[in-house]
TIDOKOL-977367 format. One line per field, with one value per residue (C-alpha): residue in three letters; residue number from 1; x, y, z. Coordinates in Angstrom, 2 decimals, decimal comma. Example, Ala and Ser with C-alpha at 12.3 -4.5 7.8 and 13.67 -1.06 7.14 Angstrom:
2
res <- (ALA | SER) $
n <- (1 | 2) $
px <- (12,30 | 13,67) $
py <- (-4,50 | -1,06) $
pz <- (7,80 | 7,14) $
END
This chain:
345
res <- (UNK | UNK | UNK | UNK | UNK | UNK | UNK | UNK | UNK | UNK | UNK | UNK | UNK | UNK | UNK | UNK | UNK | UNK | UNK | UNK | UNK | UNK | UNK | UNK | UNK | UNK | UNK | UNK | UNK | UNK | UNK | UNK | UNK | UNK | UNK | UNK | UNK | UNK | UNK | UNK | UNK | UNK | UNK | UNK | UNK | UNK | UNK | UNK | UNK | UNK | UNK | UNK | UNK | UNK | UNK | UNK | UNK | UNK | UNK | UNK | UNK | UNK | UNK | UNK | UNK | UNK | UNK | UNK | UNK | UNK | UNK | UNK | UNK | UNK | UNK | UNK | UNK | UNK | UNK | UNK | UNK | UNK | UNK | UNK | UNK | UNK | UNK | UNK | UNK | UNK | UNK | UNK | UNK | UNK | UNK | UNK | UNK | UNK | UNK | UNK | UNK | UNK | UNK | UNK | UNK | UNK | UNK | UNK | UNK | UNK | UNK | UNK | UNK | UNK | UNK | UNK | UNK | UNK | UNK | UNK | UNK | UNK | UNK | UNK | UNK | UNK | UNK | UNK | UNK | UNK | UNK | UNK | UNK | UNK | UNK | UNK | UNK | UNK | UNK | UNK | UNK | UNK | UNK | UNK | UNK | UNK | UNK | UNK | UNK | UNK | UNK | UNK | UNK | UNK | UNK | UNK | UNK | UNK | UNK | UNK | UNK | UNK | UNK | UNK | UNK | UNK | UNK | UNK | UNK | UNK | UNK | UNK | UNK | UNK | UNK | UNK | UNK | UNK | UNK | UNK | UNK | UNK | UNK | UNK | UNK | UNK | UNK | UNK | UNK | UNK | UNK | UNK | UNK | UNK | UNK | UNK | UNK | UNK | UNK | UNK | UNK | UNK | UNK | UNK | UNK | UNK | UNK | UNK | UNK | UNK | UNK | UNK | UNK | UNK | UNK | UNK | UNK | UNK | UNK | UNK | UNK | UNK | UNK | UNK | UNK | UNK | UNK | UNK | UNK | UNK | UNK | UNK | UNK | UNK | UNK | UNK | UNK | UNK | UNK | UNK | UNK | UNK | UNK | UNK | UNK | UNK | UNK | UNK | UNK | UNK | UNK | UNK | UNK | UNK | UNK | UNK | UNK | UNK | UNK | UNK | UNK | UNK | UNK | UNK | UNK | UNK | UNK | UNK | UNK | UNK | UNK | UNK | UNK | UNK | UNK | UNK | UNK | UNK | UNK | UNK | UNK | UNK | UNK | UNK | UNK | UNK | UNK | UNK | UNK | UNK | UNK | UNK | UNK | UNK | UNK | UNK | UNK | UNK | UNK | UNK | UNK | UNK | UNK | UNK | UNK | UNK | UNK | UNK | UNK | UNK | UNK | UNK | UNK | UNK | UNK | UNK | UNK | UNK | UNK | UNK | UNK | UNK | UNK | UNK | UNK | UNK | UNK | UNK | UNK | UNK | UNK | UNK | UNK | UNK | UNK | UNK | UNK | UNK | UNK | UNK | UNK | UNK | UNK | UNK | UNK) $
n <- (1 | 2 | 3 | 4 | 5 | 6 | 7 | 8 | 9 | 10 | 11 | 12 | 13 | 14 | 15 | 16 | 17 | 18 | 19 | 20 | 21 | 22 | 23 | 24 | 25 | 26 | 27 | 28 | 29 | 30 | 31 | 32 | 33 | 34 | 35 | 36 | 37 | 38 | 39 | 40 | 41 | 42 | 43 | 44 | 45 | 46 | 47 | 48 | 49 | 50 | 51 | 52 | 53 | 54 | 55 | 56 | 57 | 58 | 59 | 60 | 61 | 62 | 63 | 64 | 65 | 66 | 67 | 68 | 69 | 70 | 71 | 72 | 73 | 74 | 75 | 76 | 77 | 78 | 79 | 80 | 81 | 82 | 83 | 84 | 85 | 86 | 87 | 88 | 89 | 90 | 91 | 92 | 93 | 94 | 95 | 96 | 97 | 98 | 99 | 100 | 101 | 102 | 103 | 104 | 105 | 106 | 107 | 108 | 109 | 110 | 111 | 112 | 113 | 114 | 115 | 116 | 117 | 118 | 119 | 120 | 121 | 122 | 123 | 124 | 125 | 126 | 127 | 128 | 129 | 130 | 131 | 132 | 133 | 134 | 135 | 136 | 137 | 138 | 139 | 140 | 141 | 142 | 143 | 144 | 145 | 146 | 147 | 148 | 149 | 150 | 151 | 152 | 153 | 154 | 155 | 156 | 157 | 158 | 159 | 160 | 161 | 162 | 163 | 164 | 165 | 166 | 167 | 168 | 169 | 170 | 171 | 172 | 173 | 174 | 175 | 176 | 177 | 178 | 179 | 180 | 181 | 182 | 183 | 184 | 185 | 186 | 187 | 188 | 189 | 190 | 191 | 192 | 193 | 194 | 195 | 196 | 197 | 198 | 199 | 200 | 201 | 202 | 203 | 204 | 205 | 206 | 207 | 208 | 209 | 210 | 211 | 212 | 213 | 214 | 215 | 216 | 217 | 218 | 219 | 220 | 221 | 222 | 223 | 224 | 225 | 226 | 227 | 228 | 229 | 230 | 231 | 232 | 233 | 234 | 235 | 236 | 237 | 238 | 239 | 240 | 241 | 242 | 243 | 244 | 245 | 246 | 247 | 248 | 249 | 250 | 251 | 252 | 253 | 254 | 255 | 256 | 257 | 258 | 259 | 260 | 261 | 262 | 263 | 264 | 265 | 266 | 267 | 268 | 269 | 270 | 271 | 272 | 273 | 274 | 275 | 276 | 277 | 278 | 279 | 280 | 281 | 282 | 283 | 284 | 285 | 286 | 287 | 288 | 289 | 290 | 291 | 292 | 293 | 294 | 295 | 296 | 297 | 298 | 299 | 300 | 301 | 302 | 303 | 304 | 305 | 306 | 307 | 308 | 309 | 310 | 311 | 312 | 313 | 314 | 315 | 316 | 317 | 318 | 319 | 320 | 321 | 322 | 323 | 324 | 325 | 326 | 327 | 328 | 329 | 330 | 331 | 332 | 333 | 334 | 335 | 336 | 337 | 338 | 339 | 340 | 341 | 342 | 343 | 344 | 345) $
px <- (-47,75 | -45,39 | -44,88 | -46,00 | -44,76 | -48,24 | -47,47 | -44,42 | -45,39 | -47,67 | -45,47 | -42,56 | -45,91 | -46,37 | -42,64 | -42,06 | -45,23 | -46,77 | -44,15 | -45,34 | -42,86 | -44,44 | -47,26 | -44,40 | -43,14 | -46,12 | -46,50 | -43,07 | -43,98 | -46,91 | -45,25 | -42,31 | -45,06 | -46,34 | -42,96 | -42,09 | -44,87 | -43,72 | -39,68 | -41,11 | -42,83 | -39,43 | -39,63 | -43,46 | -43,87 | -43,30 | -44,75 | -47,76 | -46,92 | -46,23 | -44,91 | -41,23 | -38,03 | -37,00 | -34,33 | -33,70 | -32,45 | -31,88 | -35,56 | -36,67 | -35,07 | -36,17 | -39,95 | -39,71 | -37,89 | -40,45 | -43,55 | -42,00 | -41,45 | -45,18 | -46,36 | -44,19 | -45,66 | -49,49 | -49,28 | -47,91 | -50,48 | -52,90 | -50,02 | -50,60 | -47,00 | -44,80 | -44,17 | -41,91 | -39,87 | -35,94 | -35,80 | -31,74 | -30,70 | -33,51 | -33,28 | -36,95 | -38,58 | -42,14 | -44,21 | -46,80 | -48,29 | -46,99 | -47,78 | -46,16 | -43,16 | -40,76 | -38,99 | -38,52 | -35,46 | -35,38 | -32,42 | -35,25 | -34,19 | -30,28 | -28,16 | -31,21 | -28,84 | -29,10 | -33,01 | -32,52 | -30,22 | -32,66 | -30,39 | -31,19 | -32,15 | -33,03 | -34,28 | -32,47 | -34,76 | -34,44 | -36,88 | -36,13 | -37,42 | -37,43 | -38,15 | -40,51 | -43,47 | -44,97 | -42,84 | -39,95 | -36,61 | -33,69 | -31,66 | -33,75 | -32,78 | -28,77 | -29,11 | -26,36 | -27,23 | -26,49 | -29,64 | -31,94 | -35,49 | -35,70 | -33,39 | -34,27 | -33,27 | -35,74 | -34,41 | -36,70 | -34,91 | -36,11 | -37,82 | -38,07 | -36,93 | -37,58 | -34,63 | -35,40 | -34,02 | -36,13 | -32,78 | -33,69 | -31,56 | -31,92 | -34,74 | -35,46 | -39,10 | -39,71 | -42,75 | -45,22 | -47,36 | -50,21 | -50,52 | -50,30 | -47,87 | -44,15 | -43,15 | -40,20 | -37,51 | -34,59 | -34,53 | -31,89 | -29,47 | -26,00 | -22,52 | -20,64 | -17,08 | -15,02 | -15,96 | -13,93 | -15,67 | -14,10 | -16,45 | -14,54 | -14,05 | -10,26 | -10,41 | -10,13 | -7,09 | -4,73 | -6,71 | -7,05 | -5,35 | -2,59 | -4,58 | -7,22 | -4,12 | -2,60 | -5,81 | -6,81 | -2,85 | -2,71 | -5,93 | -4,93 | -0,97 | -2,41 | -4,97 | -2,10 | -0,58 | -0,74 | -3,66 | -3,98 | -7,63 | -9,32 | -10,64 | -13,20 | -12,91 | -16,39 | -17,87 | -21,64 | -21,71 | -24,54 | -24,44 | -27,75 | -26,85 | -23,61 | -25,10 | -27,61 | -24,82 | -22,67 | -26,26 | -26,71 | -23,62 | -21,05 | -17,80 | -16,75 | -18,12 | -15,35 | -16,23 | -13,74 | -12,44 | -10,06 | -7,35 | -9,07 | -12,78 | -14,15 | -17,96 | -16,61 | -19,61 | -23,19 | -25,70 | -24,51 | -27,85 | -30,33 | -28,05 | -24,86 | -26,52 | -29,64 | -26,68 | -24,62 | -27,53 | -28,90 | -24,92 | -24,05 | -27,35 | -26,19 | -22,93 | -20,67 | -19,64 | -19,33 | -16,37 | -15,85 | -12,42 | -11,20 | -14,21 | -17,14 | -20,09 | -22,78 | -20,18 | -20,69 | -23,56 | -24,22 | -23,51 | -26,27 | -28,88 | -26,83 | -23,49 | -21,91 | -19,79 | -17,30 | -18,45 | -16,71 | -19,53 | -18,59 | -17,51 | -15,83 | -12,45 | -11,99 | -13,21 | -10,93 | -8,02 | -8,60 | -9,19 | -5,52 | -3,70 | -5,80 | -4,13 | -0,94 | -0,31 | -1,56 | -3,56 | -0,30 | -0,57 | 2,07 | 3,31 | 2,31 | 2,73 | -0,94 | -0,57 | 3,70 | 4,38 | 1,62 | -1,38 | -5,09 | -4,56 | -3,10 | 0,32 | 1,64 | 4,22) $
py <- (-132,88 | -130,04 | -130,84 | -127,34 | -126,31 | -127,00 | -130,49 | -130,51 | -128,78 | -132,13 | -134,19 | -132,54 | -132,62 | -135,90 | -136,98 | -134,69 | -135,76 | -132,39 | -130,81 | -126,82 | -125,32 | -126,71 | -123,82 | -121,36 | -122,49 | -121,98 | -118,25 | -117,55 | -119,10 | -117,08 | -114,10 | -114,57 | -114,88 | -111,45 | -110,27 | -111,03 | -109,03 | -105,85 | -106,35 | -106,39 | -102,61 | -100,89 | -97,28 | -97,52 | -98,47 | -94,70 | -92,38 | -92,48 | -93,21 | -90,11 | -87,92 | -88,40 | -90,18 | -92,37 | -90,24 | -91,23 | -94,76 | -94,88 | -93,98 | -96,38 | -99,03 | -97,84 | -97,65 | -101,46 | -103,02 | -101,61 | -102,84 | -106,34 | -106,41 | -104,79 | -107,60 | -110,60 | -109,57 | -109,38 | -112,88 | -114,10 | -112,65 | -115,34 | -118,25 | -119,71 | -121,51 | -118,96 | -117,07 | -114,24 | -112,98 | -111,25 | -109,30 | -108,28 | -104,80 | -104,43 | -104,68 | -104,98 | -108,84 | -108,73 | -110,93 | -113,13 | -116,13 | -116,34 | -120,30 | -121,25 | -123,20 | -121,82 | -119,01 | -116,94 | -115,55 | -113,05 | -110,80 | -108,97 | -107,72 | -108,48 | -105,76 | -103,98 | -101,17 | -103,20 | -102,69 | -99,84 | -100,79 | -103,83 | -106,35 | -109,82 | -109,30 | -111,92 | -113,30 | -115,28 | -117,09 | -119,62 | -121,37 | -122,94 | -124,28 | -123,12 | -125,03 | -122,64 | -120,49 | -116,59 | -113,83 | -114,79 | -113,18 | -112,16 | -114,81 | -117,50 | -116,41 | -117,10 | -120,82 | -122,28 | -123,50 | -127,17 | -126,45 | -124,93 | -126,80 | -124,87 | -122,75 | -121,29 | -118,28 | -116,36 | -114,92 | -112,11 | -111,72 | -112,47 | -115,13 | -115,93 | -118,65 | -120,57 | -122,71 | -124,96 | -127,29 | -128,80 | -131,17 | -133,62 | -132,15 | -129,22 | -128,08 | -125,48 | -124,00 | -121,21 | -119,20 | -120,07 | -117,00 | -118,76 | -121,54 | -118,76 | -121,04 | -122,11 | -125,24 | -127,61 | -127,11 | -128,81 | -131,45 | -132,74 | -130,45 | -131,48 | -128,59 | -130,28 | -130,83 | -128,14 | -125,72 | -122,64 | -119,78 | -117,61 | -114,42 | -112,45 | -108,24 | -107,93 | -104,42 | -105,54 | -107,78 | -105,34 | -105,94 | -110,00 | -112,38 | -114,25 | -117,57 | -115,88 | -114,19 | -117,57 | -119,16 | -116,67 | -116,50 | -120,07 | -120,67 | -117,22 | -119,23 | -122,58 | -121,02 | -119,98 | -123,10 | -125,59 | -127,80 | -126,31 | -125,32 | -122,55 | -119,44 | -117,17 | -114,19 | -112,31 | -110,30 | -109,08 | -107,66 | -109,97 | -113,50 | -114,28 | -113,82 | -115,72 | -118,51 | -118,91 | -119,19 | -121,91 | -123,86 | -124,31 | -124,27 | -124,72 | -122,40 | -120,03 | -116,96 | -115,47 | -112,40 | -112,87 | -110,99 | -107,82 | -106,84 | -104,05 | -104,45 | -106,34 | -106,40 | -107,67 | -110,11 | -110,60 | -110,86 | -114,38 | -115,17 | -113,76 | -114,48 | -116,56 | -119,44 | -119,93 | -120,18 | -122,63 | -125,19 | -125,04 | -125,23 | -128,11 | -129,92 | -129,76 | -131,10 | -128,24 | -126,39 | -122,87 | -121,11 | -117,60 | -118,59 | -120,37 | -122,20 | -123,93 | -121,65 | -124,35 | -124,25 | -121,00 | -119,38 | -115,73 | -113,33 | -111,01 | -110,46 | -107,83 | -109,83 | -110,46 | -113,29 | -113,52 | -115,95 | -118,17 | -120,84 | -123,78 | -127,07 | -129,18 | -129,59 | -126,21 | -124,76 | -127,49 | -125,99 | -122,53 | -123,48 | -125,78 | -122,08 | -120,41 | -122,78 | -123,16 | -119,64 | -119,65 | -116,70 | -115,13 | -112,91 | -113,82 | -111,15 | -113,07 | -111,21 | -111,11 | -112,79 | -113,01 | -109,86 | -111,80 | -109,37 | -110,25 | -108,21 | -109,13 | -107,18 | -105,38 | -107,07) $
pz <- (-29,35 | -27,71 | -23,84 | -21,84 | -18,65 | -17,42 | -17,81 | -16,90 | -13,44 | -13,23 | -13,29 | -11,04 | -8,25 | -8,75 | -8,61 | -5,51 | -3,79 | -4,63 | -2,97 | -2,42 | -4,50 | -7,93 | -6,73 | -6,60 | -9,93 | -11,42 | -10,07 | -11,66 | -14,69 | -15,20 | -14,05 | -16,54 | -19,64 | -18,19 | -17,86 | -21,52 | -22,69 | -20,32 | -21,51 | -25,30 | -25,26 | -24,25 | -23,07 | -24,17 | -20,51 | -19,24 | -22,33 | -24,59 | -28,02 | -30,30 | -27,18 | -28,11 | -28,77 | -25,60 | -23,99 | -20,16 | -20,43 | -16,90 | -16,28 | -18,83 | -16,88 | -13,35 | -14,59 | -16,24 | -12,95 | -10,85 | -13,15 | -13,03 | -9,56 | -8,84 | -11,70 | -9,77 | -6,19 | -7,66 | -9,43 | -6,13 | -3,75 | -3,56 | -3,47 | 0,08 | 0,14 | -1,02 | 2,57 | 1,16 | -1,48 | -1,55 | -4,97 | -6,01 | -4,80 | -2,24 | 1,39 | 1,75 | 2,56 | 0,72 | 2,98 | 1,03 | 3,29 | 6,61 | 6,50 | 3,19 | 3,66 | 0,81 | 0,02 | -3,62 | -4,48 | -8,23 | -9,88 | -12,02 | -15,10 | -14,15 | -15,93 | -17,08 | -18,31 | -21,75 | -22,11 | -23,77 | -25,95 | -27,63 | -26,01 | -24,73 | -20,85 | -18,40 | -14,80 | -12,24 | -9,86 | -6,65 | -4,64 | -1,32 | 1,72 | 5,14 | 8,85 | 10,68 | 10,24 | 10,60 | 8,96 | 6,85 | 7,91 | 5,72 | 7,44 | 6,28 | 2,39 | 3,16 | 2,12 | -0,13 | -3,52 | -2,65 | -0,55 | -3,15 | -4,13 | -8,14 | -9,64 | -13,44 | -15,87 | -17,90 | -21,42 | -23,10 | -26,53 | -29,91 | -28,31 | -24,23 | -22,83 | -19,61 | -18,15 | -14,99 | -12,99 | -9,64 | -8,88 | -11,87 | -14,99 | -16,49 | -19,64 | -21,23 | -22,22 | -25,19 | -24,84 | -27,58 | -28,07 | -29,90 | -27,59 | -24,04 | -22,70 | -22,53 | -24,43 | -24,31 | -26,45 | -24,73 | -22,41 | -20,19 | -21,35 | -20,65 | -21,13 | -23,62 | -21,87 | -23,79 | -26,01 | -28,24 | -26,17 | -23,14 | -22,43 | -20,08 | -20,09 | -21,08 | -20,24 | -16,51 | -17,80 | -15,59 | -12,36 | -12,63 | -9,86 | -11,04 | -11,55 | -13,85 | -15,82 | -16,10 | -17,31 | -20,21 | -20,95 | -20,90 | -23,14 | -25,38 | -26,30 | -26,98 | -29,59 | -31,41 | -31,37 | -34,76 | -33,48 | -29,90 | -28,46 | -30,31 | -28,27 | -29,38 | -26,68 | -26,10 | -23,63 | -22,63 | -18,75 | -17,93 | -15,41 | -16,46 | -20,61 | -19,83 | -17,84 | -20,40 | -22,85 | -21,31 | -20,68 | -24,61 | -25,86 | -23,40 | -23,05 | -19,98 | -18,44 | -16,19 | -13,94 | -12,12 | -8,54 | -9,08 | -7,56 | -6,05 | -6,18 | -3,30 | -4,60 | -7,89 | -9,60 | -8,96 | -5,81 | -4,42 | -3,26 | -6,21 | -9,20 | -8,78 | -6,44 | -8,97 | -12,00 | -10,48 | -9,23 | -12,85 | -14,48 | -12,00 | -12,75 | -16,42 | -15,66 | -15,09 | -12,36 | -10,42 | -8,56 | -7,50 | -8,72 | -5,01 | -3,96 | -5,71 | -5,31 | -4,25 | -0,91 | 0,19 | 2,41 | 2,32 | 5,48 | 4,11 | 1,32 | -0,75 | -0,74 | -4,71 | -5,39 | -8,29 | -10,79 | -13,20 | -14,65 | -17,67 | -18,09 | -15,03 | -16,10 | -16,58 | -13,46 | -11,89 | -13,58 | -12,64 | -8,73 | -8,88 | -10,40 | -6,94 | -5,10 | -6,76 | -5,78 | -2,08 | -2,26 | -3,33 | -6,26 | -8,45 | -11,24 | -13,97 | -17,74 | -19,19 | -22,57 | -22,21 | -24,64 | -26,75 | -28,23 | -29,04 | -32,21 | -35,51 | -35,83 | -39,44 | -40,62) $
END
């Protein structure tokens, strides 16, 4: 018989000496099912059917956030050891128990631009722990992801998907409609140590640091080589997509720091520190392209963080070019008079 998450919530508790945050866990969970169901009706979540063609995308996407995040904050209500929860893009702390003893962290709907398009679209999540009691503080959520209790990503696509890790490997959970709950899948998942695929945005080629130039140059040359590594190039603007990707079937997902974008990449605390606990867990690693991610602890809530997530070796190589250069940033010819594109002969 299929393993649920019910039972797999059993036996994190009794592993973890029914640590509080399997309760948490299990509010997500729940939520995420409820979520799936919200995610699946599209724009029917703002008009009666038979009024008209779904024109406002960005409305579309403003009304389904805000039913998740009303949906997340009612299934967590009457959870006594949650204490608060930090949503992505909102400076507001929603206070739950002022006695629990851990703290939730969610990028709802990350990139929810793509809803409207019938794209994949997905959940980044945290759980961690905190030292004191009464009203939680934003301070308390700036905890690196070395210090995280659970990290997961939720996937609502043609089917949704459930990826956790409570510091004990990574699995992966696909919501079984007939049964009302998630089921496992994939367990201890493990990146495979190379793989063909590099999703990065080449139309921000012009505005890359010298190390992430020499990287994609590097890898883009070698593919052309008899024998050399292959590299299939593709891009979707989404961490939690990309993360997802690299989970379960290895490759790279650069989003790298420009040139001249300081808030290049995602919210360090909602999205990139949930990714890299569940990528390292798996075997891989995180860097915002100079330092491994699980290093770094947030100034504030809304902070973003480049993020480059895959296999170990090549994260490694990518931080030795950052330091190679010195934080210089060397002129470096994207792709050495080489093109992408197949050229007439």
């Amino acid at each position: 018989m299929s393993r649920t998450f019910t039972q797999y919530l059993l036996e994190v508790a009794d592993r973890d000496d029914r640590h509080p945050y399997v309760h948490v866990l299990s509010c997500v969970a729940v939520s995420l099912k409820l979520l799936s169901a919200i995610v699946s009706r599209g724009c029917l979540n703002r008009r009666p059917i038979g009024e008209g063609p779904c024109i406002d995308a960005e409305e579309t996407n403003r009304v389904i956030r805000d039913s998740a995040i009303r949906t997340i904050l009612e299934q967590a209500a009457g959870c006594e050891q949650l204490a608060a929860i930090s949503f992505s893009d909102d400076p507001q702390i929603h206070q739950i128990s002022a006695d629990g003893s851990c703290l939730l962290t969610m990028d709802v709907l990350h990139r929810a631009t793509t809803l409207t398009e019938n794209q994949p679209i997905g959940v980044a999540f945290s759980i961690m722990g905190r030292t004191r009691s009464g009203r939680a503080a934003a301070e308390e959520f700036l905890q690196p992801a070395s210090d995280l209790l659970c990290a997961g990503l939720a996937l609502f696509g043609p089917s949704s998907v459930l990826i956790v890790t409570t510091g004990e490997g990574v699995d992966a959970f696909t919501l079984d409609r007939d049964v009302g709950n998630y089921v496992l899948t994939h367990t201890a998942m493990q990146l495979p140590e190379s793989s063909d695929v590099l999703a990065i945005d080449l139309s921000h080629a012009a505005m890359w640091t010298a190390p992430i130039r020499r990287y994609v140059d590097e890898r883009i040359r070698d593919s052309q080589e008899p024998g050399g590594r292959p590299a299939i190039v593709r891009w979707n603007n989404s961490a939690v997509l990309g993360g997802f990707r690299v989970l379960l079937n290895g490759g790279l997902f650069m989003l790298p720091r420009t040139k001249n974008e300081r808030d290049t990449g995602v919210p360090l605390v909602h999205t990139a520190a949930p990714i890299t606990m569940l990528v390292e867990q798996a075997g891989g690693a995180a860097t915002d392209g100079v330092a491994r991610i699980s290093s770094l602890t947030s100034t504030s809530l809304d902070e973003y963080s480049p993020i480059i997530v895959g296999a170990a070796g090549d994260i490694a190589r990518i931080e030795q070019y950052a330091e190679d250069t010195d934080g210089s940033d060397a002129n470096y010819p994207l792709f050495h008079n080489r093109t992408l594109f197949v050229q007439d002969q």
